[in-house]
C-alpha positions as CSV (number, residue, x, y, z in Angstrom):
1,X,33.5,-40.3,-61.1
2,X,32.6,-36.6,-61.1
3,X,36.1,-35.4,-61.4
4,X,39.5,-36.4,-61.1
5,X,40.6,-34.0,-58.2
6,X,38.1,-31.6,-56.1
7,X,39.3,-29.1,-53.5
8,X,37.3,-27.8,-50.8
9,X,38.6,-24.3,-50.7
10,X,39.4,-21.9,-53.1
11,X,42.4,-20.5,-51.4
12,X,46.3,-20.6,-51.8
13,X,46.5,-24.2,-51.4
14,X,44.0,-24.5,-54.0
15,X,44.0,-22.6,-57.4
16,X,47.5,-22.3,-57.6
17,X,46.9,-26.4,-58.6
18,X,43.9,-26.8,-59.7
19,X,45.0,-24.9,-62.8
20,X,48.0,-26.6,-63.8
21,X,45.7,-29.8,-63.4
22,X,43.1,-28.5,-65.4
23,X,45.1,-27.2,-68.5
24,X,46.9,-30.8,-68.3
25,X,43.3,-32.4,-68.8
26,X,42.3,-33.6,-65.6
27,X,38.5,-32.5,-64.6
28,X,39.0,-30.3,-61.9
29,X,36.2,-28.9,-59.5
30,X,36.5,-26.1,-56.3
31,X,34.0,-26.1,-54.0
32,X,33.9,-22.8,-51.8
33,X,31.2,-21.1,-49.5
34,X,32.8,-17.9,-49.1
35,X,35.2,-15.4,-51.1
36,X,37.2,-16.8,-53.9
37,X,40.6,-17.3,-53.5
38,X,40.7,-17.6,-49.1
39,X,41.7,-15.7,-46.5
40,X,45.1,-14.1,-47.7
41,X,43.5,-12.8,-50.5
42,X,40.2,-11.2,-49.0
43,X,40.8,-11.0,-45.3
44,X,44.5,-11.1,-44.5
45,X,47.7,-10.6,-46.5
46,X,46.4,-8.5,-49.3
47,X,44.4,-6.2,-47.1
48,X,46.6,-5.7,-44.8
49,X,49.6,-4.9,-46.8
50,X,47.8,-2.3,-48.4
51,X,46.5,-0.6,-45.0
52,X,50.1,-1.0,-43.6
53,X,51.6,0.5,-46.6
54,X,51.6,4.5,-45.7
55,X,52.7,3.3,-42.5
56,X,55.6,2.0,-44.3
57,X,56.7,4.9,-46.1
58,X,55.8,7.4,-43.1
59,X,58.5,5.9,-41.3
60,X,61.2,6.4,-44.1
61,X,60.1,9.9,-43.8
62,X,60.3,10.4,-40.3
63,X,64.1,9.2,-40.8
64,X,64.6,11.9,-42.8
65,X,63.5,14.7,-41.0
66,X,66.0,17.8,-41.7
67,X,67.7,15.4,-43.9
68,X,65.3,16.5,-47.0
69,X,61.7,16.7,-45.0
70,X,60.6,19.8,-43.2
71,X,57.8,18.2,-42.2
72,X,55.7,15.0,-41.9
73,X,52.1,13.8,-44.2
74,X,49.1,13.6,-41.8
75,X,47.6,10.4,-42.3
76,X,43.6,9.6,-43.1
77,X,42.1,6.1,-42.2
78,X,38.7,6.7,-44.2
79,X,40.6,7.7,-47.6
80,X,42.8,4.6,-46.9
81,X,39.9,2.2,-46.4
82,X,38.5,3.4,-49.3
83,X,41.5,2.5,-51.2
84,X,41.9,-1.1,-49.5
85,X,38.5,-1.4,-50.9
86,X,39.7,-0.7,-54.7
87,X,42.3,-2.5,-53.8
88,X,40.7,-5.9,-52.3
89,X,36.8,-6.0,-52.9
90,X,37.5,-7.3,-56.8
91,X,40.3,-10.0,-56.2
92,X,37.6,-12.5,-55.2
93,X,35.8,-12.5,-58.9
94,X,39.2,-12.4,-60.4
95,X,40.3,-15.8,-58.6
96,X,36.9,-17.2,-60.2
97,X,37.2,-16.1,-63.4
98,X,40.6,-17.6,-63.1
99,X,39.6,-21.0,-62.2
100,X,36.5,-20.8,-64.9
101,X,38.6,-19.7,-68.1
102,X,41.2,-22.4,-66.7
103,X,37.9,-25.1,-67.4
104,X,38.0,-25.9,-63.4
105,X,34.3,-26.4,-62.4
106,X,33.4,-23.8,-59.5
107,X,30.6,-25.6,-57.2
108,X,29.2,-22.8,-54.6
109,X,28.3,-23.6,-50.8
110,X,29.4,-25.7,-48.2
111,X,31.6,-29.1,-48.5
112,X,31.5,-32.2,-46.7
113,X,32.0,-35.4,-46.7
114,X,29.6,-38.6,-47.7
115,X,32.6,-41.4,-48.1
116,X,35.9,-40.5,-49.6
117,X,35.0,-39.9,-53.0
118,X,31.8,-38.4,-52.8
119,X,31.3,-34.9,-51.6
120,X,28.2,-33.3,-50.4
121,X,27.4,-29.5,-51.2
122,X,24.0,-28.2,-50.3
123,X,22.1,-31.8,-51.0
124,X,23.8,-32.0,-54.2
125,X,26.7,-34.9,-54.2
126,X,29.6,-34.7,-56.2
127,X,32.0,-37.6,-56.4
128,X,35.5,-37.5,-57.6
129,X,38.6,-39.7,-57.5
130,X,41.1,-37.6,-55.0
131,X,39.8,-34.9,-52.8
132,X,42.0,-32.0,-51.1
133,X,40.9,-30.4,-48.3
134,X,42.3,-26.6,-48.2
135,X,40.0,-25.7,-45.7
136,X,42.1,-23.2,-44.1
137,X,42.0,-21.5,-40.3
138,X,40.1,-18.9,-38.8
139,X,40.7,-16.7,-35.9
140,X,40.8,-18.0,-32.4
141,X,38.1,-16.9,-29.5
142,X,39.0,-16.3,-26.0
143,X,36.8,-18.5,-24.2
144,X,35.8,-16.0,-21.6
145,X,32.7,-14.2,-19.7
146,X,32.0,-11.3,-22.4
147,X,34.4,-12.7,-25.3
148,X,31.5,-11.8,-27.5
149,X,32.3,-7.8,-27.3
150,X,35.5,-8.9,-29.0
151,X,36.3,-8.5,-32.9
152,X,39.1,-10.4,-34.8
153,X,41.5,-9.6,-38.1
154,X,38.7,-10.2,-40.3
155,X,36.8,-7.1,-38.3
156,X,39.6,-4.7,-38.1
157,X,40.7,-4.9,-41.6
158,X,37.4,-3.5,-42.7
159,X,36.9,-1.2,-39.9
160,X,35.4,2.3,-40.8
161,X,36.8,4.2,-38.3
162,X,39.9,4.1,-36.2
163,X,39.1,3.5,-32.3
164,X,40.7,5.9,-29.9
165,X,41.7,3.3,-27.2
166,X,42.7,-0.3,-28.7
167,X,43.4,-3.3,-26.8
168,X,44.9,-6.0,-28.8
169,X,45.2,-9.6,-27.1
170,X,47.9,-11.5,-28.1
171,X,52.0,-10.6,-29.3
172,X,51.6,-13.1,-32.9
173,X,51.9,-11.5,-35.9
174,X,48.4,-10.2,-36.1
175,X,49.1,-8.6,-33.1
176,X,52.0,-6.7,-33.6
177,X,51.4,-6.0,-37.3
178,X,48.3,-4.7,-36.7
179,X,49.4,-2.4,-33.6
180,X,51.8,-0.9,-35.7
181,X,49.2,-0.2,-38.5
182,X,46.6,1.1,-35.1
183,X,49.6,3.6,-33.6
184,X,50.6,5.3,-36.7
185,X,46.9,6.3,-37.3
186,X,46.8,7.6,-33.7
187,X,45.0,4.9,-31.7
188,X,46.3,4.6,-27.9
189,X,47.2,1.1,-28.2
190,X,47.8,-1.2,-25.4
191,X,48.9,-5.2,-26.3
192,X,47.9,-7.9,-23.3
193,X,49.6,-10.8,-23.2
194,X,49.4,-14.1,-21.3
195,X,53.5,-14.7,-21.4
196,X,56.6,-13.1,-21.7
197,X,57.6,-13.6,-25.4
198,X,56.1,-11.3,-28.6
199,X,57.1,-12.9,-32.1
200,X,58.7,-16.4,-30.8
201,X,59.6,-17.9,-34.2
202,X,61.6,-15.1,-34.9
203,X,65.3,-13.5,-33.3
204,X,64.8,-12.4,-29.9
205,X,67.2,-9.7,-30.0
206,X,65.3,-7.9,-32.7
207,X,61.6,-8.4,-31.7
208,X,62.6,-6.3,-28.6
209,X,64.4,-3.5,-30.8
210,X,60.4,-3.2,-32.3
211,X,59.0,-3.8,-28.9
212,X,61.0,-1.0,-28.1
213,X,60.2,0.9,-30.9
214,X,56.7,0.8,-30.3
215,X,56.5,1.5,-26.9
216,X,58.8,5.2,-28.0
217,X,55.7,5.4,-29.9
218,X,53.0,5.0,-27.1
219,X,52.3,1.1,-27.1
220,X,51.9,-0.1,-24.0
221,X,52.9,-4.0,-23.3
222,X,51.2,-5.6,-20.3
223,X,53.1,-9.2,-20.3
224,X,51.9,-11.7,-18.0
225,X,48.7,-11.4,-17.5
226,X,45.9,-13.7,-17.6
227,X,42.2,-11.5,-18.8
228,X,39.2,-13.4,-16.8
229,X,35.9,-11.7,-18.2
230,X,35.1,-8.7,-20.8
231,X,32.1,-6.7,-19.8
232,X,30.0,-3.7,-22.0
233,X,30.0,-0.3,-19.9
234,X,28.3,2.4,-21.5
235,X,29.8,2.2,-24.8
236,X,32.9,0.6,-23.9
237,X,34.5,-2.1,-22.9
238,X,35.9,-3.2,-19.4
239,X,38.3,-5.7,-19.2
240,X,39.2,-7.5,-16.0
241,X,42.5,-9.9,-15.0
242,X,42.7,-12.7,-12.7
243,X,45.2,-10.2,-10.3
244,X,42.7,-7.4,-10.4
245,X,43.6,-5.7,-13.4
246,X,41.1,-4.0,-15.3
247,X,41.6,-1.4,-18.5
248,X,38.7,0.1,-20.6
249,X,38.9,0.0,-24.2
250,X,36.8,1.5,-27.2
251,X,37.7,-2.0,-29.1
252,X,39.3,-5.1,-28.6
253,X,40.6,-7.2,-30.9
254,X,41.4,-10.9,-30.0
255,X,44.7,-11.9,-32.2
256,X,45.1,-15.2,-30.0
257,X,46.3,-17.2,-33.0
258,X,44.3,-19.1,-35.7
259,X,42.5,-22.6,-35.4
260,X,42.1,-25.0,-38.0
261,X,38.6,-25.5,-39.7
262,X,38.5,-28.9,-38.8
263,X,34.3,-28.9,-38.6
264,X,31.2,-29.3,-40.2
265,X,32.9,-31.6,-42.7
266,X,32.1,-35.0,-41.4
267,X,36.0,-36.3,-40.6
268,X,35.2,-38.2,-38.4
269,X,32.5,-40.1,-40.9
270,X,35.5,-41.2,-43.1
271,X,37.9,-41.8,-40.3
272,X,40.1,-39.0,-41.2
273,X,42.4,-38.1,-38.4
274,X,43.1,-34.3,-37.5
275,X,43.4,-32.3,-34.6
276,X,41.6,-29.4,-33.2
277,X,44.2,-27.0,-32.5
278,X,46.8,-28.5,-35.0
279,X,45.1,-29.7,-38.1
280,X,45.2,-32.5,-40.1
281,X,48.3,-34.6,-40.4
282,X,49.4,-35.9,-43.5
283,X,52.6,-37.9,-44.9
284,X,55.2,-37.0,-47.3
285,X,53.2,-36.9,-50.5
286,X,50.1,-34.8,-48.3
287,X,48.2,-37.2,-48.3
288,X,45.9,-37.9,-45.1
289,X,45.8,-41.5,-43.1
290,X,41.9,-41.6,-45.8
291,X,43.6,-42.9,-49.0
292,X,43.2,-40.6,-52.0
293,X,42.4,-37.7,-49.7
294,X,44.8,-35.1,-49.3
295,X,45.5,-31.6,-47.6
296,X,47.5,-28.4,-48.3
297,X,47.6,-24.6,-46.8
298,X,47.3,-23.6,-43.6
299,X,45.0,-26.8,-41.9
300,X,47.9,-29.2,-42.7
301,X,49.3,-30.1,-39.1
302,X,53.6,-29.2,-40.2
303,X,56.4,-28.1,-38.3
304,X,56.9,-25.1,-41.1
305,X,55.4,-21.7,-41.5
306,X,51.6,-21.6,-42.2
307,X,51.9,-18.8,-44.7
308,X,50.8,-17.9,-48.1
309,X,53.8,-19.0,-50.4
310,X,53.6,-23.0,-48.5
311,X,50.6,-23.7,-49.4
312,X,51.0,-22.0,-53.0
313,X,54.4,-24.6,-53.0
314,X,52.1,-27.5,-51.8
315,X,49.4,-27.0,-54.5
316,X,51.9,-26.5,-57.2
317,X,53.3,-30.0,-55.7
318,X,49.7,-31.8,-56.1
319,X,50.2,-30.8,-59.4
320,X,53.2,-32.4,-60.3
321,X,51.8,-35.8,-58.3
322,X,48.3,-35.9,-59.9
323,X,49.3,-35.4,-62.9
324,X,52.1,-38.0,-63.1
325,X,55.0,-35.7,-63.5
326,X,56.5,-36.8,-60.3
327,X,56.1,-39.7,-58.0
328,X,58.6,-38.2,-55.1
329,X,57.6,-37.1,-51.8
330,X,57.2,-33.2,-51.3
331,X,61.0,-32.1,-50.3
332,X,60.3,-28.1,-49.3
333,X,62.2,-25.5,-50.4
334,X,64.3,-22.7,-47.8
335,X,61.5,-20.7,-46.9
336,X,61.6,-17.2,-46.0
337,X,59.2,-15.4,-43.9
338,X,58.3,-12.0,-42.1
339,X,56.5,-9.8,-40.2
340,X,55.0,-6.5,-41.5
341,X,55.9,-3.9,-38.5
342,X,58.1,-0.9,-39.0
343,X,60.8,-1.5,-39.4
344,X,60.2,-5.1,-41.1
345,X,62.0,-8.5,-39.3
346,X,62.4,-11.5,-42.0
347,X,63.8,-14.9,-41.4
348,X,65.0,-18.1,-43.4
349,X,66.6,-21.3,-43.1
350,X,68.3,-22.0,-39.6
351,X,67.2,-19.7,-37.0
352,X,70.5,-18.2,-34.5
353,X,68.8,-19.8,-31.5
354,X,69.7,-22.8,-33.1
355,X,73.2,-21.5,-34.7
356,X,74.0,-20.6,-31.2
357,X,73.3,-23.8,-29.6
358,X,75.5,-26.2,-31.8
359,X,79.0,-24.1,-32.3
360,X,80.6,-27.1,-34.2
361,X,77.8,-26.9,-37.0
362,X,77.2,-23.3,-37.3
363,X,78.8,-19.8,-36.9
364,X,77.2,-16.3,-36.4
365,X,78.3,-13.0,-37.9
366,X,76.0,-9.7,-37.0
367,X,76.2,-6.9,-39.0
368,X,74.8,-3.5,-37.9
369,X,73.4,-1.1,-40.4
370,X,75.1,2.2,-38.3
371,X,77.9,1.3,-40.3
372,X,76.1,0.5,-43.7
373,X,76.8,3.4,-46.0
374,X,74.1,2.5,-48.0
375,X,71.4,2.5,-45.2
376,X,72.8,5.7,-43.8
377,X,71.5,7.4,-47.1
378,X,67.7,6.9,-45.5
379,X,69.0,7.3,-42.6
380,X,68.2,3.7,-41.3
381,X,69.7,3.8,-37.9
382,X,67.7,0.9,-36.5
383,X,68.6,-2.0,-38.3
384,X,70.7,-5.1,-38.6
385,X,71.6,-8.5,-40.1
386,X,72.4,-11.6,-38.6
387,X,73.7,-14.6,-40.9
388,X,74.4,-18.5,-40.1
389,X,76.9,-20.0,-41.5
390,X,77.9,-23.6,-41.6
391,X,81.3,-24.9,-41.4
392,X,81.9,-25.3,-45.2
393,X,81.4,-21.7,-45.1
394,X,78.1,-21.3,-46.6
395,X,74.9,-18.9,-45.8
396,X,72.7,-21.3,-44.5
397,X,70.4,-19.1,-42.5
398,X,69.5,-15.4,-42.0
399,X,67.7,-12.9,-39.9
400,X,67.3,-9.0,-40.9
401,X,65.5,-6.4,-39.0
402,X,65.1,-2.8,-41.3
403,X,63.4,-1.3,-43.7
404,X,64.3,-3.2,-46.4
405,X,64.3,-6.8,-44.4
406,X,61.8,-8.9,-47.0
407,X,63.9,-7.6,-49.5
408,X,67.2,-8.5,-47.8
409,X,65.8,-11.9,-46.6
410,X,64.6,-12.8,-50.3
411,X,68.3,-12.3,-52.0
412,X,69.7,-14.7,-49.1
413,X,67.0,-17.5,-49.6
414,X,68.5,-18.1,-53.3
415,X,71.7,-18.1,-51.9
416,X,70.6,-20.7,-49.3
417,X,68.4,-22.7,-51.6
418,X,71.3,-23.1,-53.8
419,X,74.1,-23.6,-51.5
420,X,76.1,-21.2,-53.0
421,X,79.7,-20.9,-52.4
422,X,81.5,-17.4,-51.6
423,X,83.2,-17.9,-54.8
424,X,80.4,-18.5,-57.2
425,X,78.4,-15.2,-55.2
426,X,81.4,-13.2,-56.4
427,X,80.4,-14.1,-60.1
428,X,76.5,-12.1,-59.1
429,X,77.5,-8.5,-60.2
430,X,74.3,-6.5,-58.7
431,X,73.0,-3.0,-59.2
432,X,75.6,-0.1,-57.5
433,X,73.9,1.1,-55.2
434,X,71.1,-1.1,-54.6
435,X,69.9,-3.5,-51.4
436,X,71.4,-6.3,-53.1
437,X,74.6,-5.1,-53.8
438,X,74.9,-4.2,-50.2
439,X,73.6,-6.9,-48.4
440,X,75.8,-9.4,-51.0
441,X,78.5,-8.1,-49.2
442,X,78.1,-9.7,-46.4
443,X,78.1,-13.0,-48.2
């Protein structure tokens, strides 16, 4: 054989692994046609933090008005690109150089599969004892009349110049994290959506405090409705619904959800099973129903949240399996997770939908931040946390809309990780003042 373990992809799921691997002595290989280190790294997380971030502090400002600021920064979209671009364009060479001064062999172009060990990449074949597939997803595309004229995540985090009517499709993450970024630069945003529901893995109570927020701000939420064809007029856009609505848009962007890159890598030669909208399934040790082929990140078919730090979690997992430092199956971890509006919203462990459906398990305390001293020194009036507890008394799960939700939410997932008892949190002596010593409290 080739190698002992060769990934197709370079992402998340991927070098997070292959270099543990490789610095234990296995011969390691990444195959990858694009951007090293995936779409997190070039065409999602990263990026967008960085556009989202004076978004971020603008708000905290805005609280403060006659509170310490006379007056609000204007904010420029061109000088900001520029800076995503200092930011961004050099991470891709960096995860390379990574994986080369780690000894894992970098094979550039497009993977797929001869037979289970042997791997084809631009007529060249490559065979190698265990394969992982980190293939990742890519944006969804309405399958409509006119669909073309619309851009995706990938489009809008590189666009030059900020449109003056956006329609976003869609009320996912990509949707409302990027209308956010949209209003604050002065867009006229308006979000379709096909339901009723914006953010559904997260506390229903809170998404409609930021739908609220939003639409203070100008957003405009058309629930409901089902879009039929996209047309070009001039040099916009005219969208039309299956009840007769229409609206006319400088840009659309489809944020629809994400599909699994399930093609063009000849599954179905090897037998390997996977879905088209859900992935590939795989059993506790990630490996697929193909023996010694395996799958991490985002195209793994799981009942968890496809974000960065799983599929860094799985890869560090492989790790541990290949290279015989553990035998167990995967057990995961609490894991926390967010989206990037203004305020923030973070969640972990069990959700209150589910709290409130089984009292004799679970009980729910709600704390606002109106009566937080500490918040009150930003002048955070819009904010709150809601924790689960189960009936030993222990944090268990927690939801927190604010400012400083990730933050908030990270503490608590040690806390639930751990199982730690009231008690034993007393023993944590935080920073006074500080998030942590506030939100401990609550413990």
């Amino acid at each position: 054989m080739d190698f002992d373990v060769l990934f197709i992809g370079s992402g998340q799921g991927a070098w997070n692994g292959a270099i543990p691997m490789s610095q234990a002595g296995l011969k390691v290989a990444v195959v990858e046609e694009g951007r090293f280190g995936g779409v997190c790294t070039n065409r999602g997380c990263n990026a967008k933090i960085t556009l989202d971030r004076p978004v971020e502090i603008l708000r905290q400002v805005e609280q403060l008005q006659g509170k310490g600021f006379e007056s609000t920064p204007a904010l420029n979209w061109a000088d900001l690109m520029s800076h995503k671009h200092e930011v961004i364009d050099g991470l891709a060479e960096g995860n390379r150089m990574k994986l080369v001064n780690a000894g894992v062999t970098n094979i550039i172009g497009h993977g797929k599969f001869i037979d289970a060990h042997t791997i084809d990449v631009n007529g060249q074949q490559y065979t190698s004892e265990k394969v992982v597939i980190v293939a990742g997803r890519h944006p969804h595309r309405m399958d409509i009349p006119g669909s073309e004229l619309f851009h995706d995540s990938t489009d809008f985090l590189v666009i030059e110049e900020m449109p003056e009517k956006l329609v976003i499709i869609g009320g996912g993450y990509v949707a409302m994290e990027f209308a956010t970024i949209a209003n604050a630069f002065g867009s006229d945003v308006t979000m379709i959506l096909r339901g009723t529901k914006v953010l559904r893995d997260f506390y229903q109570p809170y998404v409609q405090k930021i739908v609220t927020d939003l639409k203070e701000r100008g957003v405009k939420f058309n629930f409901d409705e089902t879009l039929t064809k996209a047309e070009k007029i001039g040099e916009k856009i005219r969208l039309t619904g299956s009840d007769g609505y229409q609206i006319t848009a400088d840009y659309v962007l489809d944020a629809t959800g994400r599909i699994p890159n399930v093609t063009g890598m000849n599954f179905d030669e090897i037998g390997l099973d996977y879905d088209n909208l859900k992935g590939i399934p795989v059993n506790d040790h990630l490996e697929t129903n193909v023996k010694d082929v395996y799958a991490t990140g985002d195209i793994v078919d799981k009942n968890l949240p496809k974000i960065t730090p799983t599929a860094i979690f799985e890869s560090m997992y492989l790790s541990h399996l290949f290279t015989g430092e553990t035998d167990k199956a995967i057990h995961y971890p609490a894991i926390a997770y967010t989206v990037f509006t203004s305020p923030r919203l973070a969640s972990v462990g069990v959700t209150v939908e589910e709290a409130q459906s089984k009292p004799e398990q679970y009980r729910v305390e709600e704390f606002d931040y109106a009566t937080d001293w500490f918040r009150q020194v930003g002048n955070e009036n819009k904010g709150g946390l809601t924790v689960v507890y189960d009936k030993e008394n222990i944090i268990v799960g927690a939801t927190s809309y604010g400012n400083d939700a990730v933050e908030t939410i990270n503490g608590l997932t040690d806390i639930i990780e751990n199982r730690t008892s009231h008690e034993d949190v007393e023993r944590l002596i935080y920073i006074f003042p500080s998030i942590a010593h506030s939100y401990m409290r609550k413990v």
